[in-house]
VMD Tcl script that builds the backbone (N, CA, C; Angstrom):
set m [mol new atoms 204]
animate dup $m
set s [atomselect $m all]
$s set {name element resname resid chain x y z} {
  {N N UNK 1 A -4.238 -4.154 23.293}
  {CA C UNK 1 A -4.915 -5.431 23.177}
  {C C UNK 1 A -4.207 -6.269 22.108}
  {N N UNK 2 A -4.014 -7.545 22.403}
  {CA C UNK 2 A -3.338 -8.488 21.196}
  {C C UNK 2 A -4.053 -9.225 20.136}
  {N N UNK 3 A -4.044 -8.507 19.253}
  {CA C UNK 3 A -4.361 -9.353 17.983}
  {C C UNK 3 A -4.401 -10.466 17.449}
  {N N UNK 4 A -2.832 -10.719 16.913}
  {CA C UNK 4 A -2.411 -12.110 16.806}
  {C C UNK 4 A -0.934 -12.569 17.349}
  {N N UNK 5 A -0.209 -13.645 17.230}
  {CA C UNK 5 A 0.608 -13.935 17.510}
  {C C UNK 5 A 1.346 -15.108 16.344}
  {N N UNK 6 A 2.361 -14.489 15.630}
  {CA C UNK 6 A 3.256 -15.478 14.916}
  {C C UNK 6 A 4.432 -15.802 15.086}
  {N N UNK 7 A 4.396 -17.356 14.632}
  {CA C UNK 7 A 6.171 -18.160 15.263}
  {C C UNK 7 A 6.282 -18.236 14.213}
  {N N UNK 8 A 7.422 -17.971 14.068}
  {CA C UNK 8 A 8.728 -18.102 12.361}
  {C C UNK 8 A 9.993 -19.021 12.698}
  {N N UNK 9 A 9.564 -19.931 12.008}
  {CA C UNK 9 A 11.315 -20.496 12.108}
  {C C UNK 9 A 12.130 -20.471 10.860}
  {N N UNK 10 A 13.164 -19.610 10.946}
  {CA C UNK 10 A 13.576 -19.368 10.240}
  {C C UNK 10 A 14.334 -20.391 9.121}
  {N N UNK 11 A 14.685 -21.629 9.433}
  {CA C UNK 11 A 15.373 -22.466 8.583}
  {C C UNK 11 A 14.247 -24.092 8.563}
  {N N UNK 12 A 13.263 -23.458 8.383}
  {CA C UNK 12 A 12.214 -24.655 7.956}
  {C C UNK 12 A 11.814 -24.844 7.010}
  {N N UNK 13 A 11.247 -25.646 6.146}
  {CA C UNK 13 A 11.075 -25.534 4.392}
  {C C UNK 13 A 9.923 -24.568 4.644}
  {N N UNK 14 A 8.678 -24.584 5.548}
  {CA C UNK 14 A 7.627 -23.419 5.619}
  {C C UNK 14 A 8.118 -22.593 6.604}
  {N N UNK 15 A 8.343 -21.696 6.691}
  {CA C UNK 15 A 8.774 -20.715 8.031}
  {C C UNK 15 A 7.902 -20.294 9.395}
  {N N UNK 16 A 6.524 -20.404 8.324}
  {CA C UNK 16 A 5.459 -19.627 9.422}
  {C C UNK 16 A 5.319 -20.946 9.946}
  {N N UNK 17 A 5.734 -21.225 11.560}
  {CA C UNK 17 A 5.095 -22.630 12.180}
  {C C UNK 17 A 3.630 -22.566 12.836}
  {N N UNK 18 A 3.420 -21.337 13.147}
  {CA C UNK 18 A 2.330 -21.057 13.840}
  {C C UNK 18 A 1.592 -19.800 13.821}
  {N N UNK 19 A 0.300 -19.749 14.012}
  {CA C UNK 19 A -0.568 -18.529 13.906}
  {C C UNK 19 A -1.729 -18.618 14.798}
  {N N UNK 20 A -1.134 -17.299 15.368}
  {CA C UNK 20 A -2.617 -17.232 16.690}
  {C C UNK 20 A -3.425 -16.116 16.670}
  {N N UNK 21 A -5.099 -16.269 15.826}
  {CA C UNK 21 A -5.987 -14.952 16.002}
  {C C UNK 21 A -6.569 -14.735 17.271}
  {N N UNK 22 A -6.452 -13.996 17.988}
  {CA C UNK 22 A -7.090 -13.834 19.652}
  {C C UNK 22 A -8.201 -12.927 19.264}
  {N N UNK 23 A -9.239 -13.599 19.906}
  {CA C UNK 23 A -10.509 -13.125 20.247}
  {C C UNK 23 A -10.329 -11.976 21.259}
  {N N UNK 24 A -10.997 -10.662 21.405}
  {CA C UNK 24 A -10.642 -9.786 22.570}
  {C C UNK 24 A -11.394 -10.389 23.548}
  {N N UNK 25 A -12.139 -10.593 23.691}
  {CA C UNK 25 A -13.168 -11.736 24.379}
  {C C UNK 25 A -12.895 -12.838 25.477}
  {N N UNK 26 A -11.471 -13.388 24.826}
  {CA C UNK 26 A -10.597 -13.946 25.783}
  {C C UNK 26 A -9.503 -13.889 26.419}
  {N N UNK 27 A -9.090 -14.279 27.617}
  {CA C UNK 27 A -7.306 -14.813 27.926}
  {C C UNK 27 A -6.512 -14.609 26.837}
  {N N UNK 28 A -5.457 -13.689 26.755}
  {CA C UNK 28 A -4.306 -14.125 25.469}
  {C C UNK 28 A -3.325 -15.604 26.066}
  {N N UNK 29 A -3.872 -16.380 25.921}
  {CA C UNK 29 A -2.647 -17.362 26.241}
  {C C UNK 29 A -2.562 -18.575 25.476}
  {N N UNK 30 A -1.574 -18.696 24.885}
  {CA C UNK 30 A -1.217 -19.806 23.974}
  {C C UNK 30 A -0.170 -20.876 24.282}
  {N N UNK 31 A -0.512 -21.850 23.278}
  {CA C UNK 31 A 0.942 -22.676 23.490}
  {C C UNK 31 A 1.662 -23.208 22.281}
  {N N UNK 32 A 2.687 -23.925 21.953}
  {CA C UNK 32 A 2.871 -24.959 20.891}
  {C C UNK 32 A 4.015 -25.705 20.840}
  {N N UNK 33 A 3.915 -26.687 20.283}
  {CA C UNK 33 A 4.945 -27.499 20.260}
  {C C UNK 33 A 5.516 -27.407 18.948}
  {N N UNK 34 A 6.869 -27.270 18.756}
  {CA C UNK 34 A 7.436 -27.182 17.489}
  {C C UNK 34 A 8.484 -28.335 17.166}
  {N N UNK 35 A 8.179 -28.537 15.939}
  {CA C UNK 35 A 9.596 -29.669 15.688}
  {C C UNK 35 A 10.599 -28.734 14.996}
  {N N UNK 36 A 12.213 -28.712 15.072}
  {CA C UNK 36 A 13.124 -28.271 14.671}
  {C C UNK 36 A 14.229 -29.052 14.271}
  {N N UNK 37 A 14.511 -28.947 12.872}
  {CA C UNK 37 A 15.288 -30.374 12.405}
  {C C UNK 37 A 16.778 -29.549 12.612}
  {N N UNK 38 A 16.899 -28.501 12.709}
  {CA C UNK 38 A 18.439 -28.129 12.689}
  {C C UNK 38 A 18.650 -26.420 13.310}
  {N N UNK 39 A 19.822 -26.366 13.658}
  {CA C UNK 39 A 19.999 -24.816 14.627}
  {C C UNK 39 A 19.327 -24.250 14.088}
  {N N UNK 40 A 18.473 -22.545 14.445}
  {CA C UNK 40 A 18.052 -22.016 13.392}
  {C C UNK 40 A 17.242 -20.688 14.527}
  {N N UNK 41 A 17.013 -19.454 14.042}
  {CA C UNK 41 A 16.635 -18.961 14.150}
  {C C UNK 41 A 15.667 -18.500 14.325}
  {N N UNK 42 A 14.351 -18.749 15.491}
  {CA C UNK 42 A 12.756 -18.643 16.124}
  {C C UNK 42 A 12.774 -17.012 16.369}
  {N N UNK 43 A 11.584 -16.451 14.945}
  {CA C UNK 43 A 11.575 -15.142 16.094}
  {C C UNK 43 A 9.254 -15.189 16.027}
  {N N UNK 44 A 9.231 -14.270 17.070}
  {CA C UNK 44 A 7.787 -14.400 17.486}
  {C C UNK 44 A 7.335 -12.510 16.861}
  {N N UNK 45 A 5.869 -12.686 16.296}
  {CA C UNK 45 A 5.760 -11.379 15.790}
  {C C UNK 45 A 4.432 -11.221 16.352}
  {N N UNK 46 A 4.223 -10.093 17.281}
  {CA C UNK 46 A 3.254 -9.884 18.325}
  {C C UNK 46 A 2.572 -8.533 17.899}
  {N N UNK 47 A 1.085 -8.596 16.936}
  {CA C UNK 47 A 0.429 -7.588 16.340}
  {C C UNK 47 A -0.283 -7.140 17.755}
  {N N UNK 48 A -0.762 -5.679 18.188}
  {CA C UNK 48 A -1.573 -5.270 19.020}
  {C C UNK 48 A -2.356 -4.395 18.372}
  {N N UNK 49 A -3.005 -3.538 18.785}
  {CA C UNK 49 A -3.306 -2.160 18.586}
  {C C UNK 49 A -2.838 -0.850 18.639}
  {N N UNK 50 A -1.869 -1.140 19.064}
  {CA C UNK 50 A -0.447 -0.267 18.686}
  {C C UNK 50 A 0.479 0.330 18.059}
  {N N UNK 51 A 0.392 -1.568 17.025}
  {CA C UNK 51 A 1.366 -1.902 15.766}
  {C C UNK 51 A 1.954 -3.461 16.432}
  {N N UNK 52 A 2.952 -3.628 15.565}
  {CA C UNK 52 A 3.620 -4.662 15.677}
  {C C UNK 52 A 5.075 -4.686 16.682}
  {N N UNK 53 A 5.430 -5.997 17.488}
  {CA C UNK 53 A 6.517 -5.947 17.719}
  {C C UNK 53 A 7.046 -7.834 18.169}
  {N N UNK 54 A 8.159 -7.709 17.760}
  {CA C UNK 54 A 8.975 -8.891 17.354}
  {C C UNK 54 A 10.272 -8.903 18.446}
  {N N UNK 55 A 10.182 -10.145 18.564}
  {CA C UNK 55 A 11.533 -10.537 19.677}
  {C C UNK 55 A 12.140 -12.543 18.547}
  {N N UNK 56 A 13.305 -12.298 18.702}
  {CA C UNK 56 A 14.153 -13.658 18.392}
  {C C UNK 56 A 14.884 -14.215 18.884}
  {N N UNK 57 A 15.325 -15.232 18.731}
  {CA C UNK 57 A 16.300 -16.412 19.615}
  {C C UNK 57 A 16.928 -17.483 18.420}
  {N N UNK 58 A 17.740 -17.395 19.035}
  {CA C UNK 58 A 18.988 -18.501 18.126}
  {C C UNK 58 A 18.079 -19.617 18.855}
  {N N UNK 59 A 18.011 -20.660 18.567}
  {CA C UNK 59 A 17.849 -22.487 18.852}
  {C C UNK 59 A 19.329 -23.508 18.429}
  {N N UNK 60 A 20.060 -23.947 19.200}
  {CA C UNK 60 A 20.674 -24.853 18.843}
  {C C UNK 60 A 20.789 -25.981 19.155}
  {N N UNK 61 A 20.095 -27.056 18.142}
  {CA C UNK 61 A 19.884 -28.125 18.115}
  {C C UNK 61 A 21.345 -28.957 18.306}
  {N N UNK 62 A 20.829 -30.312 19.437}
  {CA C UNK 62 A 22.167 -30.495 19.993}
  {C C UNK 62 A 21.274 -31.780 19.702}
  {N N UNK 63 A 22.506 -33.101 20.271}
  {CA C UNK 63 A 22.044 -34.471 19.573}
  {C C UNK 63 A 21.113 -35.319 20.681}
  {N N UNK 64 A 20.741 -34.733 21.791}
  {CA C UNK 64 A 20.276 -35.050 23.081}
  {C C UNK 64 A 18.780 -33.610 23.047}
  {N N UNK 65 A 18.702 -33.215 22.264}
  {CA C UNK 65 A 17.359 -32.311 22.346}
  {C C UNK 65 A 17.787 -30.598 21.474}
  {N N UNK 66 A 17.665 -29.704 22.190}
  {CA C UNK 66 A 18.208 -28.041 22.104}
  {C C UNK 66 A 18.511 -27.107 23.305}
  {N N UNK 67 A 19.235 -26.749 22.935}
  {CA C UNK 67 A 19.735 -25.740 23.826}
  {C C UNK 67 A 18.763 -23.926 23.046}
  {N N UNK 68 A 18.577 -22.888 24.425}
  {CA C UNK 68 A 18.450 -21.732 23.539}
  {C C UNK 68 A 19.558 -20.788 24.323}
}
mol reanalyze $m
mol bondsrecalc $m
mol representation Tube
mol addrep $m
């Protein structure tokens, strides 16, 4: 079952962009919109009942939007 869900960007003056406590009660499904001023490193940290597990992605900010 999922706990919470955190977005990190790694080259932001705050890192943590986002935090999601899930109710067991509901749907796990989230969304968000992030602003990213420069390339940088997004990783997501996915607590269950299990333990924890984490996946990342390069972002590179291009002058027409980002590429991942």
């Amino acid at each position: 079952m999922l706990k919470s869900i955190a977005i990190l960007i790694e080259k932001n003056p705050i890192p943590l962009a986002a935090k999601f406590e899930l109710s067991p009660n509901l749907v796990p499904v989230v969304s968000a919109r992030l602003k990213i001023a420069e390339s940088s490193a997004v990783a997501v940290i996915v607590e269950t009942n299990e333990g924890f597990y984490t996946a990342s992605k390069k972002v590179i900010i291009t002058l027409g939007g980002y590429e991942i």
